[in-house]
C-alpha positions in Angstrom: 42.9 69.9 149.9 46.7 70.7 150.4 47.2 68.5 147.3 45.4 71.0 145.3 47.3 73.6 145.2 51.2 72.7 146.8 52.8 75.8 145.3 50.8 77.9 147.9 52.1 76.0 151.2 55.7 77.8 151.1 54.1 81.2 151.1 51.4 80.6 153.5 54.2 79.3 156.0 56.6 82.5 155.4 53.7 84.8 155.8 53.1 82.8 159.4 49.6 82.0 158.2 50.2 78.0 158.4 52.4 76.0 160.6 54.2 72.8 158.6 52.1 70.3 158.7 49.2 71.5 159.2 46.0 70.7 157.7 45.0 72.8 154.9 42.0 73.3 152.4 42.3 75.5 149.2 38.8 76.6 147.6 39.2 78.4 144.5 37.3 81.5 144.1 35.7 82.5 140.9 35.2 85.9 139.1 38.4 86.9 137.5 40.9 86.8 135.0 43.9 88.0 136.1 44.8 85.8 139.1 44.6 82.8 140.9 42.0 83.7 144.0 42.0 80.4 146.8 39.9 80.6 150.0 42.1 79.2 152.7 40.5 77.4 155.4 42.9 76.3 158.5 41.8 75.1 162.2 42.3 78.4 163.5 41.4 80.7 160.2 39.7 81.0 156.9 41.4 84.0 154.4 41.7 84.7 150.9 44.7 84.2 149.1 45.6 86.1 145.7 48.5 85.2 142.9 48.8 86.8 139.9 48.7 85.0 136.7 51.3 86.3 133.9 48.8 85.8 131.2 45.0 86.9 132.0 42.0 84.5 131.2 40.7 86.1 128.4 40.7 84.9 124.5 43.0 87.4 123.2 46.7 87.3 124.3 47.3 89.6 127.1 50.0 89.3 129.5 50.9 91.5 132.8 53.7 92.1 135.1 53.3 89.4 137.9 54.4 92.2 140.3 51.0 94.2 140.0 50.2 92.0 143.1 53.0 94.0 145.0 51.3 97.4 144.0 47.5 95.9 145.0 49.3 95.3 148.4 50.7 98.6 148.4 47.0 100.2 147.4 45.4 98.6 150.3 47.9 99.4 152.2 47.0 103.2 151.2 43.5 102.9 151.0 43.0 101.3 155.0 45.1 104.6 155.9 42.0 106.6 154.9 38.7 104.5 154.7 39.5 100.8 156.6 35.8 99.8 156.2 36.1 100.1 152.6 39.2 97.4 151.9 39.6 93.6 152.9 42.4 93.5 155.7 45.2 93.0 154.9 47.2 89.6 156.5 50.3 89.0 154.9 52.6 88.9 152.0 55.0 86.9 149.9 56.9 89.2 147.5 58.8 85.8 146.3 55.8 84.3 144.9 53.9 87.6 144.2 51.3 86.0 146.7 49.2 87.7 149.6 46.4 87.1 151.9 43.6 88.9 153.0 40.2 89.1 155.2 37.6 86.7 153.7 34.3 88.6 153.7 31.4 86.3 153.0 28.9 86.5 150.0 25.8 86.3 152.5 26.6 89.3 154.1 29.0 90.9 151.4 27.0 90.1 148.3 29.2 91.0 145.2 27.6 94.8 143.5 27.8 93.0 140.0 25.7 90.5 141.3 22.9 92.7 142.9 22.4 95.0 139.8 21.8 92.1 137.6 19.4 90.7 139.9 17.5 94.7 140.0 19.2 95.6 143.7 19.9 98.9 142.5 20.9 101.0 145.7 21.3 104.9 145.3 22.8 104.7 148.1 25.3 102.3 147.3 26.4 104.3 143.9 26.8 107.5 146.6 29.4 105.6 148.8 31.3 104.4 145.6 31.3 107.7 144.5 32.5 109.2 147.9 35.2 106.4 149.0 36.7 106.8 145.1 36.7 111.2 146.1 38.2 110.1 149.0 41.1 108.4 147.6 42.3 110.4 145.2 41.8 113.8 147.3 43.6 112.2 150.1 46.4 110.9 146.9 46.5 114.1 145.2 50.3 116.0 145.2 51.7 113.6 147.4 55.2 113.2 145.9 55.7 109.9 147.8 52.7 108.2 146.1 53.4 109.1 142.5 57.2 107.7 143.0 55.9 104.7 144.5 53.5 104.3 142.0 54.9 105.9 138.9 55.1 102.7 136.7 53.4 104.0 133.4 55.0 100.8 131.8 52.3 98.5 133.9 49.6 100.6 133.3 50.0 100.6 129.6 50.6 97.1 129.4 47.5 96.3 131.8 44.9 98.8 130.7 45.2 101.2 128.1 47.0 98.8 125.2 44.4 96.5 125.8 41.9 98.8 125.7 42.4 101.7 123.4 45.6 100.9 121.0 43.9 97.8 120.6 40.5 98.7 120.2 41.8 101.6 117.3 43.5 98.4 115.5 39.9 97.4 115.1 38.4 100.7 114.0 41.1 102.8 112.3 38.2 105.6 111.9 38.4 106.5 115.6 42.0 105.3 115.6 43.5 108.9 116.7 40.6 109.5 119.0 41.7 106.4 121.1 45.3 106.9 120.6 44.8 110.5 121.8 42.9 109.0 124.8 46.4 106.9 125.8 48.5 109.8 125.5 45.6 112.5 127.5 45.7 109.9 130.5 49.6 109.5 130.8 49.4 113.2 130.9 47.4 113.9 133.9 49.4 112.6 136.8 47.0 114.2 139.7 46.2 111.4 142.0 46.3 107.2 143.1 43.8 105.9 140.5 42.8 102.1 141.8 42.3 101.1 137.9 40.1 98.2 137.9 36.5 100.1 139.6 34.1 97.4 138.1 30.5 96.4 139.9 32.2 92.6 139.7 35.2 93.8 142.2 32.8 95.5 144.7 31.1 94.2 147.2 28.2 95.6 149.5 28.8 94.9 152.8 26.6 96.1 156.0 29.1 99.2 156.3 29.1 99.9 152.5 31.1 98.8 149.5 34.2 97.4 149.7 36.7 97.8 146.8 38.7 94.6 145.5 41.6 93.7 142.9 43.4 97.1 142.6 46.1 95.2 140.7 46.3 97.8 138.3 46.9 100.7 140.5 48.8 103.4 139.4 49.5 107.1 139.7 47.2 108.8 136.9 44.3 110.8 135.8 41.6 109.9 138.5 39.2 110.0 135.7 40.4 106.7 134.7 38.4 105.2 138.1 35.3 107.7 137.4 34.7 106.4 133.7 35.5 102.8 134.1 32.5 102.5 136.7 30.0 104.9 134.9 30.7 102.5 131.8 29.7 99.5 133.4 26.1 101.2 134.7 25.9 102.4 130.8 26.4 98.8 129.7 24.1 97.3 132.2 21.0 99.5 130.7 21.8 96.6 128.0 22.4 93.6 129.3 19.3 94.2 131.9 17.2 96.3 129.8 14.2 96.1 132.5 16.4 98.1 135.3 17.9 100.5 132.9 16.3 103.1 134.9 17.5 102.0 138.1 21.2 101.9 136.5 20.8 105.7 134.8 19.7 106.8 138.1 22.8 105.4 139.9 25.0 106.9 136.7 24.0 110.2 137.8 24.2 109.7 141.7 27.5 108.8 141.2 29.3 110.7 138.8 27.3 114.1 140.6 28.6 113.2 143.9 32.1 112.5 142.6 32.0 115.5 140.6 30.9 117.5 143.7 33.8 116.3 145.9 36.8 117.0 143.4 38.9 119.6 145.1 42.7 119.3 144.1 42.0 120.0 140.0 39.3 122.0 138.0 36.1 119.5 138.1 35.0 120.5 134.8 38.7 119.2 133.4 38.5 116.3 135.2 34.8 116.0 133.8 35.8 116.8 130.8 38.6 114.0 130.5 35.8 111.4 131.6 33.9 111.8 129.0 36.2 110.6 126.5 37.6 108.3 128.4 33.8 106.5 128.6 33.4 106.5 124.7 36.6 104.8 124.3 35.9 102.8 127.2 32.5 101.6 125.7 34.0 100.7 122.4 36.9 98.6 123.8 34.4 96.5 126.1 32.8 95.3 122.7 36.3 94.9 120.6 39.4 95.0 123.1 41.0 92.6 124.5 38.6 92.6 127.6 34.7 92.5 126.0 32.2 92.3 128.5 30.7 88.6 128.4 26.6 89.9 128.2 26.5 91.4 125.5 25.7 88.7 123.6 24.2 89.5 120.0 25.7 91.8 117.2 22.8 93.9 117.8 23.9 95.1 121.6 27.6 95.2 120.4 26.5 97.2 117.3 24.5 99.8 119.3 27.3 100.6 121.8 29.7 100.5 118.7 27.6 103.3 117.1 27.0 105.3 120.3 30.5 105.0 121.7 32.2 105.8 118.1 30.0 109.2 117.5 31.0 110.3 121.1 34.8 109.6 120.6 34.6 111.6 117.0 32.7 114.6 119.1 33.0 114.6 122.2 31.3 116.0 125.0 32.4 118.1 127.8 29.6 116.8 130.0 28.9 113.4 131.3 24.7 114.4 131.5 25.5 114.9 127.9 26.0 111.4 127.3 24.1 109.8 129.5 20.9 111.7 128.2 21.6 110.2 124.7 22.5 106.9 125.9 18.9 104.2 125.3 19.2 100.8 126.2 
C-alpha cells in the first residue's frame, strides 16, 4: 500500500523507479536492526528498498551515521567490479533520503545461510565460496589508495562496530578491559584492505550460483580480519544454539578460515591469523554482553560458557585459529 510508507514515494520517483501516480505496494522485510528494508512491487517491477535508521533496533542505545547507506552503495558498487554473482544489483539511489534500491532475490531460490544452518543445511561447500568471495575482496582492495580515501571514515566504524562491541563489552568486564580496548586500537591499526563489516550467516544468502553478501552498511577500510572473525564467531556460536549440528558447523569453521587463510597474499597470513584470533574472543564475549547479543542464546548457562571460553582466550591468546576452535565444545 502507497499509504504505508509515503516518505519512500519522493525517492522512488528521483531514482526513476516509479512514475507519479502510479500504483505502488511496500512489503516490509524482516531480519534487521539497522534499517528500514521494504519490498517494492510496481506493474512493471518488484525491488528492494533500503533506509537507514539513526538508532538500531536493539535494547541498548546505539545510534549510527544515516550515511552508512551511501558507503553500502559504494561497497556494492566495488564488490560487482570483481564478483557480480556474489552482490544484489544495484538499481538506484537517493543520497537525500539516504535511500537505495536493489535486485530482489527470492527466499525459494535464495534461502537466507542463517536460515539453512539452523535448520542442519550445513554446505562445505557453501563456507568455501564465503571464504573465497571474502579473499577476493580484500586482495582485489588491498593498497589501493583510492579505496582507503573513499572509505577512510574510522569515526563510523567505531561508532558502528567496535564501541558497541569491545569498549562496551570491557565496561561490563573490567578484567579483560585492556584486552578489548587493545582489540579497538590493533584493528584501527591495520589499514590493509575494504573490510565489508557486517559478514553474519543472517546477511547471506545461498543462491544457485553461490552466496550472496547483503547489508555492508558498515564498510570500511580496515584490518580484513575484522570480516574473517565475525563469520567464524557466528559458526562457533551456532555449536550452541544447535547443539545437534555442532559438527557440521566446526567442519565449516575450518573450511573457511583454511581456505581464507590459504588465499591471503597482500600481508603475512600468520599476522592476519594471528589478529583473528583475538578479534573472535572479543567477538564472542560482546555477542553475550555488547550492545548487539545474539537472540539464541537463551539461558545463563550458554551465555556463561562463551563468557568463560571467550574471557580465557582474550587473557591468552592464541596465534592459531585451530587453537581455538579445538578447545571450543558446544
Amino acid at each position: 500500500m502507497a499509504d504505508t510508507f509515503p516518505e519512500l514515494l519522493a525517492p522512488l520517483q528521483r531514482m526513476g523507479l516509479l512514475h507519479a501516480h502510479e500504483a505502488v505496494r511496500f512489503t516490509p522485510l524482516t531480519g534487521g536492526v539497522s534499517s528500514l528494508i521494504v519490498r517494492v512491487d510496481t506493474p512493471h517491477n518488484r525491488f528492494c528498498l533500503k533506509r537507514a535508521l539513526p538508532q538500531l533496533k536493539v535494547a541498548a542505545l546505539w545510534e549510527a551515521p544515516v550515511k552508512r547507506n551511501q558507503d553500502e552503495v559504494a561497497w556494492l558498487r566495488f564488490a560487482a567490479q570483481h564478483q557480480p554473482q556474489a552482490v544484489p544489483a544495484l538499481l538506484g539511489e537517493d543520497a537525500t533520503d539516504c535511500v537505495f534500491a536493489m535486485a530482489y532475490l527470492d527466499p525459494q531460490t535464495h534461502p537466507v545461510w542463517k536460515h539453512l544452518l539452523h535448520s542442519g543445511v550445513v554446505n562445505m561447500d557453501t563456507a568455501h565460496q564465503v571464504a573465497r568471495c571474502l579473499a577476493k575482496w580484500h586482495g582485489a582492495s588491498a593498497g589501493q589508495t583510492a579505496l582507503s580515501q573513499a572509505f577512510d571514515h574510522d569515526e563510523d566504524f567505531i561508532a558502528i562496530r567496535l564501541d558497541p562491541y569491545f569498549n562496551a563489552t570491557a565496561l561490563r568486564h573490567p578484567d579483560c578491559a585492556e584486552a578489548l580496548h587493545g582489540l579497538v586500537q590493533q584493528t584501527l591499526s591495520h589499514k590493509h584492505a575494504l573490510v565489508h563489516g557486517d559478514v553474519s550467516p543472517k546477511n547471506i544468502l545461498v543462491g544457485p550460483h553461490g552466496p550472496v553478501f547483503l547489508d555492508a552498511e558498515c564498510a570500511w577500510y580496515g584490518d580484513p580480519a575484522f570480516d574473517l572473525a565475525f563469520v567464524l564467531n557466528h559458526l562457533l556460536l551456532k555449536c550452541l544454539w544447535q547443539p545437534t549440528h555442532h559438527a557440521a558447523y566446526l567442519a565449516s569453521f575450518d573450511a573457511l578460515s583454511q581456505t581464507y587463510l590459504k588465499a591471503v597474499n597482500w600481508e603475512d597470513p600468520a599476522a592476519l591469523e594471528a589478529r583473528a584470533c583475538a578479534l573472535l574472543a572479543g567477538m564472542l564475549l560482546a555477542r553475550v554482553d555488547g550492545k548487539s547479543p545474539v537472540e539464541y542464546l537463551t539461558t545463563e548457562a550458554q551465555r556463561d560458557k562463551v563468557r568463560h571460553f571467550a574471557k580465557a582466550f582474550l587473557q591468552q591468546p592464541a596465534a592459531h585459529l585451530q587453537t581455538l576452535r579445538q578447545h571450543w565444545t558446544p
